[in-house]
C-alpha positions in Angstrom: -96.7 17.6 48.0 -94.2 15.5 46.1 -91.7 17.0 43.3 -92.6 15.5 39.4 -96.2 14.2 38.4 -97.0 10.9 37.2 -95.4 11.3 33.7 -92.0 12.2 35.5 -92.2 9.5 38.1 -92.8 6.9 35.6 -90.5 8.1 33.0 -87.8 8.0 35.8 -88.9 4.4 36.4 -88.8 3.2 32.6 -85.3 5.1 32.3 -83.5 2.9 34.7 -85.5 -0.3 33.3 -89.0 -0.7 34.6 -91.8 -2.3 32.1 -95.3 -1.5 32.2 -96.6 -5.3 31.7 -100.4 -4.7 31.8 -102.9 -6.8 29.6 -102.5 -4.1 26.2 -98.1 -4.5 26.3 -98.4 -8.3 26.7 -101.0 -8.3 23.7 -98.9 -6.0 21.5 -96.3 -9.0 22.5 -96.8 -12.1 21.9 -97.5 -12.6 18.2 -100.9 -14.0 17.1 -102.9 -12.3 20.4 -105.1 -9.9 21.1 -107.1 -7.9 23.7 -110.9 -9.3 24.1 -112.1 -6.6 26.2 -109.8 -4.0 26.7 -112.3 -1.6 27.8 -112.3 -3.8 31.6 -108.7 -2.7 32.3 -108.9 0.0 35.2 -106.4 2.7 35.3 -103.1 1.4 34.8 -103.4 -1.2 33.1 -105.1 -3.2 36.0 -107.9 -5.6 35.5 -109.2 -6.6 38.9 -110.3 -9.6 37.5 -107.6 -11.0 35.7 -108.3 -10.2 32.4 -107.9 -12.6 29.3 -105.5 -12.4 26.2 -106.9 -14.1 23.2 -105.2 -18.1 24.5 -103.5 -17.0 27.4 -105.3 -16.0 30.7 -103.6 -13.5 32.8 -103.8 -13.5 37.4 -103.7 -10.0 38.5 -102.5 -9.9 41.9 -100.6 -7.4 44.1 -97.3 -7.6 45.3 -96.5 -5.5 49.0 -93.7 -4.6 50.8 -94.4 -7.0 53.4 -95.0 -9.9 50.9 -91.7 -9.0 49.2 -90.0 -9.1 52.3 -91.5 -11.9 53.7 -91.4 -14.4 50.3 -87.8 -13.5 49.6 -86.3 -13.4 53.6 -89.2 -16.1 55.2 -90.7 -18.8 53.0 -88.1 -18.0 50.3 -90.9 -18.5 47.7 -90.0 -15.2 45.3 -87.0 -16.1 42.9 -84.8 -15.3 39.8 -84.7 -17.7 36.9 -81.0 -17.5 36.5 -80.7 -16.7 33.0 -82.0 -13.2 34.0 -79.5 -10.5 34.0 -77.4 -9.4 36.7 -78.7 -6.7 39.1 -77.1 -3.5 38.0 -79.2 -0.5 38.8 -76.4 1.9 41.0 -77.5 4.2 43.8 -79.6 7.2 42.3 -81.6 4.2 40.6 -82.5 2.8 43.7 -83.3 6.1 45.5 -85.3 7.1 42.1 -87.7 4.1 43.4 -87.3 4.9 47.0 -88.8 8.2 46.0 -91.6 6.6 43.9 -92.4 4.3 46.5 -92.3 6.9 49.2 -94.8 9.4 46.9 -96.8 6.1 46.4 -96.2 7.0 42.6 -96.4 3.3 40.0 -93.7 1.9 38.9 -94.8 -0.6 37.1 -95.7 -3.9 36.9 -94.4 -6.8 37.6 -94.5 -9.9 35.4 -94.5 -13.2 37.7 -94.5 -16.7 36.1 -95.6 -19.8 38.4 -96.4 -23.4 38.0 -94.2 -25.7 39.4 -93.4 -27.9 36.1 -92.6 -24.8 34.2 -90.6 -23.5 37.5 -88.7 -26.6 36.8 -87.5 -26.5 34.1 -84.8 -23.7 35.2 -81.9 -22.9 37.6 -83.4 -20.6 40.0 -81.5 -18.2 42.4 -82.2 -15.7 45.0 -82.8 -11.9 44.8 -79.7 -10.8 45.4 -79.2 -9.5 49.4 -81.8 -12.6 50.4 -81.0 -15.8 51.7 -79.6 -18.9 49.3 -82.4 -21.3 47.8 -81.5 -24.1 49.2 -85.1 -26.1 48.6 -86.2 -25.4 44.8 -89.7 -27.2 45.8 -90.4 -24.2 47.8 -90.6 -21.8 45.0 -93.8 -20.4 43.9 -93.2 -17.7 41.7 -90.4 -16.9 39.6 -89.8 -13.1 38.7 -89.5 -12.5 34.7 -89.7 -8.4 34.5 -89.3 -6.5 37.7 -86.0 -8.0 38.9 -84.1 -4.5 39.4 -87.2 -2.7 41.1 -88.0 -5.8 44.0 -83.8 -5.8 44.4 -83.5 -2.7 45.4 -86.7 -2.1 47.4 -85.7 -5.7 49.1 -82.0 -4.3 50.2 -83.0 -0.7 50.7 -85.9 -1.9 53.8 -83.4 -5.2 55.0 -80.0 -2.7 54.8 -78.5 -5.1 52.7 -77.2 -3.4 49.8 -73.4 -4.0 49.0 -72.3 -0.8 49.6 -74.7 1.7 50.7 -77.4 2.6 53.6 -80.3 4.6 52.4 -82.2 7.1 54.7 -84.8 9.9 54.9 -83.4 13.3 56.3 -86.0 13.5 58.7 -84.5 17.4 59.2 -85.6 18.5 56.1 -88.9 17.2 56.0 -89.2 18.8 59.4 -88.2 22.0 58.1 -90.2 22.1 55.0 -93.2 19.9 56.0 -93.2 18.1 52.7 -91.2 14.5 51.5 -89.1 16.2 47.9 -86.2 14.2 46.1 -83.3 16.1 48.6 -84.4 14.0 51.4 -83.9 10.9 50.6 -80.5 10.2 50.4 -77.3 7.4 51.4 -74.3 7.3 52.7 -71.4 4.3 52.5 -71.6 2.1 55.1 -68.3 2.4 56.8 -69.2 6.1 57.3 -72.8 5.9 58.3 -73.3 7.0 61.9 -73.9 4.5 64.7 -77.7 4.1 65.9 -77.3 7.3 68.4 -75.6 9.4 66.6 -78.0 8.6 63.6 -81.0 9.9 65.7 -79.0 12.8 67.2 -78.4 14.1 63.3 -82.5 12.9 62.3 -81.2 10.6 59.7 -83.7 7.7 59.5 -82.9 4.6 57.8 -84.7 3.1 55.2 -84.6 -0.1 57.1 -85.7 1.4 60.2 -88.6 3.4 59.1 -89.5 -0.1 57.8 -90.2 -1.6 60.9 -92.9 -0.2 63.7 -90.7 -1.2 66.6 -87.3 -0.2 65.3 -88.7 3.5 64.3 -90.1 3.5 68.1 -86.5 2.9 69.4 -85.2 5.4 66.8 -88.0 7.7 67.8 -86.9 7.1 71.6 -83.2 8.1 70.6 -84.4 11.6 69.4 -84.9 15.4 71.3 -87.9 14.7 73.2 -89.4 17.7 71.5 -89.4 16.2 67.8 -90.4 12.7 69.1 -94.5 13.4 68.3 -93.7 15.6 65.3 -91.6 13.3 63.6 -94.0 10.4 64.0 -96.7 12.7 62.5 -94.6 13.4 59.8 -93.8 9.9 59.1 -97.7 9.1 59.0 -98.1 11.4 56.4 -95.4 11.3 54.3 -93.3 8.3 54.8 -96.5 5.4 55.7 -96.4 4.2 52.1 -92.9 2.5 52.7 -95.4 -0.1 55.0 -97.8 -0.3 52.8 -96.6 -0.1 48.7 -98.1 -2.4 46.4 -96.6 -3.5 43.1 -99.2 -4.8 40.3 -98.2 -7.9 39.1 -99.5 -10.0 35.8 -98.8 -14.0 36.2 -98.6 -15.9 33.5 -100.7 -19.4 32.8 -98.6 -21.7 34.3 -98.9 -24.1 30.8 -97.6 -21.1 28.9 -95.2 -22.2 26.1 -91.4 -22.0 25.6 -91.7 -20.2 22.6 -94.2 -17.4 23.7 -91.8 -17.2 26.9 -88.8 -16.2 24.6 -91.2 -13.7 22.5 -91.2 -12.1 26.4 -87.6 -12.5 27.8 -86.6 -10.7 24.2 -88.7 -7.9 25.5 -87.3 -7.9 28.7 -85.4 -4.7 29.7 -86.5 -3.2 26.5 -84.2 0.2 27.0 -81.4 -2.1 28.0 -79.8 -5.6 26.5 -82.3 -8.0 25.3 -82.9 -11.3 27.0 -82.4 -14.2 23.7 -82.9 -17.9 23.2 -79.7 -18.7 24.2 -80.5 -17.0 27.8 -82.9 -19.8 28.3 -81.0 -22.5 26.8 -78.2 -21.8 29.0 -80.6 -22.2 32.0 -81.9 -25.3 30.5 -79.1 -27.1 30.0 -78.1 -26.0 33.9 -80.5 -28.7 35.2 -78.3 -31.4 32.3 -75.1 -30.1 34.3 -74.0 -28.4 30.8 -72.3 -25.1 30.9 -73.9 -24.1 27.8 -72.2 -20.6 27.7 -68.4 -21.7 28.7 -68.7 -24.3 25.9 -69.7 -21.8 23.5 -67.0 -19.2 24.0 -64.3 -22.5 24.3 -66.2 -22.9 20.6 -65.7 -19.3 19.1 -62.2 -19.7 19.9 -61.9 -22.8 17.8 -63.5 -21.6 14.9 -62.0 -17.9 15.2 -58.8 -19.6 14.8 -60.1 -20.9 11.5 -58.9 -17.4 9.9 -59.6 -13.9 9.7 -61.5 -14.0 13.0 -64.2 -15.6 11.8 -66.7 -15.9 14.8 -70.3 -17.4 15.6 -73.4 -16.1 17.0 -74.4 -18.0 20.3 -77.9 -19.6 18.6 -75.9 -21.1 15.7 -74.7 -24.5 17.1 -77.9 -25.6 19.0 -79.6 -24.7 15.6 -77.2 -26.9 13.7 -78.4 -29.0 16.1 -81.8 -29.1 15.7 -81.4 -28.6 12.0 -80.0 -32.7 11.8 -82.0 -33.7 14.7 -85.0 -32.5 11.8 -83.8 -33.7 8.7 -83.3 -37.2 10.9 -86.7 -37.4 12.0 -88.2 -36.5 8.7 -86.3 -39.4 7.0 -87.6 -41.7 10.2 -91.4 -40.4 9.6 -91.0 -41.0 6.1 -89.8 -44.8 6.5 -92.7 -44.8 9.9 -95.7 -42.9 9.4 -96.3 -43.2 13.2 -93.2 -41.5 14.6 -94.0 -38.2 15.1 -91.5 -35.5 14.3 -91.1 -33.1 17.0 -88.4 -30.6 16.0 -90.1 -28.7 12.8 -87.1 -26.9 12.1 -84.2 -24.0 13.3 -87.0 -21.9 14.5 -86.4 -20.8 18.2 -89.3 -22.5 18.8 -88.0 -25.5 17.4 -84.7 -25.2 19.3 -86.3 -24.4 22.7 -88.3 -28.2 21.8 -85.4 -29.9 21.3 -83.8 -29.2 24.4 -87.4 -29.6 26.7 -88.0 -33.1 25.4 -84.1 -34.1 24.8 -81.6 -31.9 26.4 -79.3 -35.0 26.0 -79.2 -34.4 22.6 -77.5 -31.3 22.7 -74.6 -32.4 25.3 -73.7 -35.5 22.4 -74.4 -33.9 19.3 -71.8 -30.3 20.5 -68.4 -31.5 19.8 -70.0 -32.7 16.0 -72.0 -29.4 15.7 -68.6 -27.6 16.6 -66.4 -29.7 14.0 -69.0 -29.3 11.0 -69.6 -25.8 11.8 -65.4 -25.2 11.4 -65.6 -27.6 8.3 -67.9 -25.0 7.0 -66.1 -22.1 7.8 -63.0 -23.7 6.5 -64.9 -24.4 3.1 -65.5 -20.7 3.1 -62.5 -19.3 4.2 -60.3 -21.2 1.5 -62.5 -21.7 -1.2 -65.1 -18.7 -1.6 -63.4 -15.8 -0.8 -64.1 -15.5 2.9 -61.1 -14.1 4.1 -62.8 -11.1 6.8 -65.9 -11.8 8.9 -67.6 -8.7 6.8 -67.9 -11.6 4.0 -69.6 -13.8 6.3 -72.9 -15.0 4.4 -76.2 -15.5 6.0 -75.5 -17.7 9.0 -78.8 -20.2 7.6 -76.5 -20.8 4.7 -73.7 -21.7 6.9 -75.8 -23.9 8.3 -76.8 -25.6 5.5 -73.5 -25.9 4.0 -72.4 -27.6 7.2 -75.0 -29.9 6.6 -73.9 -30.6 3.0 -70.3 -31.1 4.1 -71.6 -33.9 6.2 -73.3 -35.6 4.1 -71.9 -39.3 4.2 -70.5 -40.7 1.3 -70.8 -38.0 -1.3 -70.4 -38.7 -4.7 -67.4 -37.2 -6.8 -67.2 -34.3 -7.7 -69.7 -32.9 -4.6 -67.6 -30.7 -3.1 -66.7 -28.8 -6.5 -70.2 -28.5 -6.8 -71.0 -27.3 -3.6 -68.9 -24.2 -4.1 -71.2 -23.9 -6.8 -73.6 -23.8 -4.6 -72.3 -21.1 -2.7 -72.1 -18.8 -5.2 -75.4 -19.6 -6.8 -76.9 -19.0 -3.4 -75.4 -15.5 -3.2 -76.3 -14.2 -7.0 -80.2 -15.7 -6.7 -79.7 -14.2 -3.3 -81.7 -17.3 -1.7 -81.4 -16.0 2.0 -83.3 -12.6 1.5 -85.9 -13.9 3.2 -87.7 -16.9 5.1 -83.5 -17.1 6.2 -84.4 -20.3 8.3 -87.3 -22.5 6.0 -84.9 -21.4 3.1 -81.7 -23.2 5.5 -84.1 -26.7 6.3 -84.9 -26.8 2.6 -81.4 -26.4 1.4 -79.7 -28.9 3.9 -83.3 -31.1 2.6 -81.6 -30.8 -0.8 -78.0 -30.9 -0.8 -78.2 -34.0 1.2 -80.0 -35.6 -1.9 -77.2 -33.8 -4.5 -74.1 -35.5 -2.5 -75.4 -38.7 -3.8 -77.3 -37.9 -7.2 -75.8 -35.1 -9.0 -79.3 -34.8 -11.1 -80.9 -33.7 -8.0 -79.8 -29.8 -8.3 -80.6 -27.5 -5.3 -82.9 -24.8 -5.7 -80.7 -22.2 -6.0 -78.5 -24.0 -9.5 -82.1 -24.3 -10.7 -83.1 -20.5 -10.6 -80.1 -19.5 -12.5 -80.4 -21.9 -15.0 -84.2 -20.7 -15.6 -83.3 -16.7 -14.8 -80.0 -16.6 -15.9 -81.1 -12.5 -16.7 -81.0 -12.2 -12.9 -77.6 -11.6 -13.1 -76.8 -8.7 -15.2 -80.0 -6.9 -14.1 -78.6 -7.2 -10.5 -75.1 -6.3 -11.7 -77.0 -3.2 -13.2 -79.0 -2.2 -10.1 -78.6 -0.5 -6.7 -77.5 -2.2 -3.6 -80.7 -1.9 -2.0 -82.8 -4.7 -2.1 -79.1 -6.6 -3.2 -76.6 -6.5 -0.7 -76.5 -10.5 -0.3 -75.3 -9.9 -4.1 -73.0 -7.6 -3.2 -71.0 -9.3 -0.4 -71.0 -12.6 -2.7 -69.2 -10.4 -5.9 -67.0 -9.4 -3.5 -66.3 -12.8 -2.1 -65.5 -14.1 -5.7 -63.3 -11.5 -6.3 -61.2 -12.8 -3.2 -61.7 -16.2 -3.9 -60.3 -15.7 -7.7 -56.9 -13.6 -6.4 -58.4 -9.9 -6.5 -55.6 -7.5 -4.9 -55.7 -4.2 -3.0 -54.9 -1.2 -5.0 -52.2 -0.3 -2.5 -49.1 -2.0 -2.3 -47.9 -2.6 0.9 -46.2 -0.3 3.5 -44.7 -2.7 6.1 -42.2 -5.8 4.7 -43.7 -9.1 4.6 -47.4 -7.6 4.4 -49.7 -9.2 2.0 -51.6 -7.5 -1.0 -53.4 -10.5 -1.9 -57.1 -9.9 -0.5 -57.4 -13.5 0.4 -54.2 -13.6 2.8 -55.1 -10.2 4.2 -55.5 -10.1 8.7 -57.5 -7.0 8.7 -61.4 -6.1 7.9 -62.0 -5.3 4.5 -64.9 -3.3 2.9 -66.7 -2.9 -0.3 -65.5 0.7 -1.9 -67.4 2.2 -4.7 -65.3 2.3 -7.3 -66.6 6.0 -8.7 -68.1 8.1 -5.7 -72.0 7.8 -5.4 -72.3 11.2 -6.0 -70.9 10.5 -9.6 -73.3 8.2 -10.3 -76.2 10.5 -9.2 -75.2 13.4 -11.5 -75.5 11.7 -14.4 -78.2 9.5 -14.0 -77.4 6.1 -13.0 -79.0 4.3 -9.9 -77.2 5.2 -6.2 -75.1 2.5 -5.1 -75.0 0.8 -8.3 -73.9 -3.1 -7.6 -71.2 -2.9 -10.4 -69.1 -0.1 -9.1 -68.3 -1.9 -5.7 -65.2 -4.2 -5.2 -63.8 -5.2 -2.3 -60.8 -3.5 -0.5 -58.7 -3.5 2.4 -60.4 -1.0 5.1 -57.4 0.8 5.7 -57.0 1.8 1.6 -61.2 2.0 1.5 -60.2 5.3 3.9 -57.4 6.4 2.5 -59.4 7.2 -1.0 -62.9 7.8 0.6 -64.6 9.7 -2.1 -62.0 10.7 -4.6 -62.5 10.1 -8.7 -60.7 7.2 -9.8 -57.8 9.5 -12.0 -57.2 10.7 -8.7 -56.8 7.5 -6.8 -54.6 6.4 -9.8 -52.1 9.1 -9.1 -51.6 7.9 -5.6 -48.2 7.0 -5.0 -48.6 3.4 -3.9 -51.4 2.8 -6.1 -50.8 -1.0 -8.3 -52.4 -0.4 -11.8 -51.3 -4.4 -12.4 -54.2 -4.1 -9.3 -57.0 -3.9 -11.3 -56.9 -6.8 -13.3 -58.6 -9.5 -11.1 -61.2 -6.7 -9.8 -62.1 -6.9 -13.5 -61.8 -3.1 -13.9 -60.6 -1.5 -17.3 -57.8 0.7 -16.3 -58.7 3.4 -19.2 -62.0 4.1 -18.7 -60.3 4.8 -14.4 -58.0 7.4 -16.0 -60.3 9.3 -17.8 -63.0 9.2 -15.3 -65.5 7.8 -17.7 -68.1 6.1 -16.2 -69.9 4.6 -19.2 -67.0 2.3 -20.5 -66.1 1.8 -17.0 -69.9 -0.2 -16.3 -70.4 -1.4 -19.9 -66.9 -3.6 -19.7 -67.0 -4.3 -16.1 -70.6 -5.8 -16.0 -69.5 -8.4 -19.2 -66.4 -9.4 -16.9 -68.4 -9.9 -13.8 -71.5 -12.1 -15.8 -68.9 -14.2 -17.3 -66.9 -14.4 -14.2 -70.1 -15.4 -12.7 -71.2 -18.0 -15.3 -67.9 -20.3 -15.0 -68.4 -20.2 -11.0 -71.7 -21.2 -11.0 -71.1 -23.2 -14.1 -74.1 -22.2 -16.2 -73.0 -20.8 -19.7 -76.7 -19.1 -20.4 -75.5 -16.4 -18.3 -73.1 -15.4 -20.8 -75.9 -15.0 -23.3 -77.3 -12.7 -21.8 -77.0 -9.2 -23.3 -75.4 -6.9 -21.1 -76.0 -4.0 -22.6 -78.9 -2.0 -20.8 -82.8 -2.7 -21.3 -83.5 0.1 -24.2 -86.1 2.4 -23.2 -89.9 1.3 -23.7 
């Protein structure tokens, strides 16, 4: 009998990362698929025939000890692709499998990918504790999910762990007759007995019990009296370490990029997701590109920019891929036949960019990382940006990097971008559909830079809905937080200042200059807008402040925060606050004044007077 039933043993086994990648978990998966005849699948998730996901087909197969040992140590035809994470289960992971292995308990299954063009397309590298691939040709299978479980099984039976030998207490399952957690165990190396003294003491390595002839000589080395009881014992408790299988699911070897992403970002599921950029990193290995050096050498650049102002990793490869479209679309349009092969920012897209033209990506970085900085520069000194928390959608950035590049503009373009800007925030553009929304835009400021009739969707929509504005001004955050962090920008941009003056010499109040974060604090407490009726987090009772004063008057009622010592009155000014309706805590004048000041601050950046006509006075009951 073995400690824990099947629920514990494979709960241990998903705690420390294992994934149960049967036929139903790679349907839930990839998006668009389903099961056709999930009733086949045998216990486990096994389908002894393969089984078939609606435009994928699936090879069951088996993995054993011997064929782990032999593939990784022998023909050295198992591998790592090596954007896969490093090995990092520690020692009571490993023996957590030992102990599955040894109860013959699942663990899992194991998701293989093969196919020598797909095998290709990556940077490959040996399980750790195996031999170097020297010969990539001799690959045959690469290993997408499983990595941690064939690791440690691999240096637990070849004694090749870093640090550690694993063994079985032979002693105590003498004395109790039965295999239980306490007997398997490990020691460090440099204190792990010699081979005699090993057998004197019944401690059995793993990597002895292993192999036939080596537990024969360790059998040889103990009391003559245990020698046949011990070798019964390992029959009956120990014989699955010969003899374990793993299931394993391969995937078609024509399987697409993009439905291989939609797995690596599944990958590890209880730990940190595999992304994109994983697999673009490996894919630009075989281009000699150090995709992930030059992308922190990048954040550095553009971090220096101001307030620490950073990027995520998929951003420049989709800047990318974002001209490499709008180029080809202009090239279709002036040749029918030439076929346009990156449809957008997508992942997807990106992924085909770099399969069919990795080149691409080593020419076009240096420009991606200039017009990226050229829009963050835009933002940082002319719409408010001054704090990463102020960051807009990144497919904006995007398309405003885009915009800026736009050869030859007319006069008067960039004025009109930051029009732009701010239109996009208020009609809040990048709610959703972030990345058609970015291709679109970039589609259309390209055309404004040289025809300033040509207005971009989002000037458009505020010209036709110029109510949006006060109705949002009048609403809660949720559902309008773009809204929100583009009020708060303006207020930077046009010289709002924090409500504290400054403790240290030479520190700035001026939001704009300010090195810290800064946050959005509701003017009255949330609670006070509750109590008498008004919508929770109501978009015209934020404004921005510096973090450090946001804590410092947390929840108080404005009369109180005006009685602070340091607090600036003058302050309140460009927040567009009326300081009267603050000292008497009324909340009424305080949103009726403020939401006039905000439209019409609104209306001359976006430059479309009809905003200011609109009443902003609340909608009177029905």
């Amino acid at each position: 009998m073995t400690s824990g039933g099947v629920g514990e043993r494979t709960w241990r086994m998903r705690r420390a990362g294992g994934v149960d990648w049967n036929r139903a978990a790679l349907a839930g998966l990839l998006a668009g698929c389903d099961l056709e005849d999930a009733s086949s699948e045998q216990p486990g998730g096994r389908d002894s025939s393969g089984g078939r996901v609606r435009g994928m087909e699936l090879a069951y197969s088996e993995i054993t000890v011997q064929d782990l040992v032999h593939s990784v140590r022998k023909e050295r035809s198992l591998a790592l692709p090596e954007f896969q994470r490093p090995y990092v289960w520690d020692e009571e992971d490993v023996a957590e499998l030992l102990r599955t292995v040894i109860s013959d308990w699942p663990s899992g299954t194991i998701l293989l990918l093969s196919g020598q063009d797909l095998i290709n397309l990556f940077s490959v590298e040996a399980i750790k504790g195996g031999p170097a691939i020297e010969d990539k040709a001799e690959v045959r299978s690469l290993v997408l999910d499983g990595q941690q479980r064939l690791t440690s099984l691999y240096q637990a039976i070849t004694d090749s762990h870093e640090k550690v030998t694993f063994y079985v207490d032979m002693g105590r399952l003498h004395q109790q007759d039965q295999f239980d957690d306490d007997c398997l165990k490990w020691l460090p190396k440099d204190q792990f007995p010699n081979e005699v003294e090993a057998a004197e003491r019944l401690i059995a390595p793993i990597h002895v019990l292993y192999g036939e002839s080596a537990f024969d000589n360790w059998l040889d080395l103990v009391d003559p009296g245990l020698k046949d009881r011990l070798g019964s014992l390992f029959d009956q408790h120990l014989w699955a370490l010969r003899t374990y299988k793993f299931p394993a699911n391969r995937l078609p070897s024509d399987l697409g990029l993009g439905s291989l992403v939609r797995i690596f970002k599944k990958l590890n599921r209880l730990g940190e997701e595999l992304q994109t950029f994983d697999l673009l990193v490996a894919l630009m290995l075989n281009e000699g590109f150090k995709l992930r050096e030059r992308h922190e050498e990048a954040k550095k650049v553009l971090s220096a920019i101001g307030a620490d102002l950073t990027i995520k990793d998929i951003e420049l490869p989709k800047l990318i891929a974002l001209e490499e479209h709008l180029d080809q679309v202009d090239q279709h349009r002036e040749d029918e036949t030439f076929e346009v092969t990156v449809g957008g920012i997508r992942e997807d897209d990106v992924l085909n960019l770099v399969e069919n033209t990795p080149a691409k990506l080593v020419e076009e970085w240096d420009g991606a990382v200039e017009r990226y900085g050229a829009a963050l520069r835009f933002l940082s000194e002319r719409c408010g940006v001054s704090a990463r928390s102020l960051l807009p959608q990144d497919g904006m950035i995007l398309a405003l990097a885009i915009g800026l590049a736009s050869p030859k503009p007319r006069a008067g373009f960039e004025a009109d971008l930051e029009r732009w800007v701010w239109a996009t925030h208020f009609a809040q553009s990048y709610r959703a559909g972030v990345n058609t929304r970015a291709v679109s835009d970039a589609r259309e400021l390209r055309k404004w830079s040289q025809d300033a009739e040509k207005k971009p969707t989002a000037i458009v929509d505020l010209e036709t809905q110029p109510h949006l504005i006060v109705e949002r001004l009048r609403d809660s955050r949720k559902g309008n937080k773009i809204f929100v962090r583009g009020l708060a920008s303006l207020l930077v941009a046009d010289g709002a200042q924090d409500w504290l003056t400054p403790r240290r010499e030479g520190e700035s109040q001026e939001l704009s200059n300010h090195e810290g974060a800064i946050d959005v604090h509701h003017v009255f407490p949330d609670q006070f807008l509750i109590d008498r009726g008004r919508p929770s987090e109501m978009v015209v009772n934020f404004t921005p402040l510096k973090a450090s004063t946001n804590r410092s008057i947390g929840k108080d009622a404005p009369s109180t925060v005006l009685s602070m010592e340091r607090f600036d009155p003058d302050a309140l000014v460009k927040h567009r606050i009326d300081g009267d309706a603050l000292k008497s805590d009324d909340l009424e004048s305080f949103i009726s004044k403020r939401v006039v000041a905000l439209r019409d601050l609104i209306a001359s950046r976006v430059g479309i007077s009809a905003i200011k006509d609109i009443s902003a006075d609340p909608p009177k009951a029905s």
